[in-house]
N, C-alpha and C positions, 0 to 999 in steps of 0.2 A: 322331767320327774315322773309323768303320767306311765312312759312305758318301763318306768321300773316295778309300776302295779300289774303289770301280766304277764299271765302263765300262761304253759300251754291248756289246751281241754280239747276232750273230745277229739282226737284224730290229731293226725297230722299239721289240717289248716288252721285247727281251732284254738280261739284265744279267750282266754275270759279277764277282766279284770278284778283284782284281791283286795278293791277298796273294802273294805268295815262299811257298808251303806248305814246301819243300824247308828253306827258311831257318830259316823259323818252328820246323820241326820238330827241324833241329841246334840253334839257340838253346835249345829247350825241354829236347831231351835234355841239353846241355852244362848247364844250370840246376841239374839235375837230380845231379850228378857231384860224391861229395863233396870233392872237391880245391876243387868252386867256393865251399865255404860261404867267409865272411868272417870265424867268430866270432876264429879266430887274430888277426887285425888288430883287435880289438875289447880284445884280450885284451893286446895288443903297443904299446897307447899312448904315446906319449911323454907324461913326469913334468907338463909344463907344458899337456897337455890336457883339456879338461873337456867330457863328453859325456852329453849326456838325450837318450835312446830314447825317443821315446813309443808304448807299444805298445797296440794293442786287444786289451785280454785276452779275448776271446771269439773274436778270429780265430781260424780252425786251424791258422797256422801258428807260434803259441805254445803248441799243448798238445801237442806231440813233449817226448819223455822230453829228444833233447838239447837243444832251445831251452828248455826249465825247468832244465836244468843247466847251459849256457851261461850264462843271465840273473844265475841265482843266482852264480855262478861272477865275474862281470862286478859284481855290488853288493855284492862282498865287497872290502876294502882290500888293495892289491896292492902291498908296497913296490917303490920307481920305478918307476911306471907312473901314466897318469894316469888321472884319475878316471873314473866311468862311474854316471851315476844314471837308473834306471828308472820311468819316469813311466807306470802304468796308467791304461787310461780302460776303465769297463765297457763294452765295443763292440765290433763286428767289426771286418774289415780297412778298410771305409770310415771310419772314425773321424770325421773330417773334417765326414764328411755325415750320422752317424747320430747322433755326440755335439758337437756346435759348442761349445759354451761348455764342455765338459771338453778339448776338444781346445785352447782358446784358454787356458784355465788352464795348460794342459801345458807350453804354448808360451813364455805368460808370466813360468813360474816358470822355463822353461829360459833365457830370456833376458834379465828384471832381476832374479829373485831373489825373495826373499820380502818383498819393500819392498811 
């Protein structure tokens, strides 16, 4: 996806890339802003929904003090509120590509169950 961001410049050998740096960098600051977490909406389910996180437990962005109290917080029974079931796979944030067939379990049990 990276070299669909460059052009040529300057000469023949020259390349530059067309990223929005300005953009990039509000998006990254605005990420960054606790008002942007999401765990409230997580937290705020309606009764009739059923939700599996599949998370790589070895990412870094599960070993923050709040994302292990959010998690926890989230696999505890909430009356009215709906469900919330956390699916670890021992892996980083590529889970996908680092663990296939734990990510395809994950996947699995999130979507027919333990049949």
């Amino acid at each position: 996806w990276m070299t669909t961001n460059v052009k040529k410049a300057g000469g023949e050998e020259g390349q530059q890339l067309t990223f929005d740096t300005d953009t990039i960098r509000s998006l990254l600051d605005e990420y960054a802003l606790p008002e942007a977490s999401a765990w409230h909406r997580l937290r705020e389910l309606p009764p009739w929904v059923s939700l599996t996180l599949v998370v790589g437990d070895k990412g870094a962005r599960w070993h923050s003090a709040e994302a292990k109290e959010e998690l926890a917080k989230l696999e505890t029974v909430r009356d009215g509120a709906g469900t919330v079931r956390v699916h670890r796979v021992p892996t980083g944030h590529w889970l996908h590509v680092e663990s296939p067939k734990a990510t395809q379990g994950a996947l699995q049990l999130a979507l027919i169950g333990d049949h």
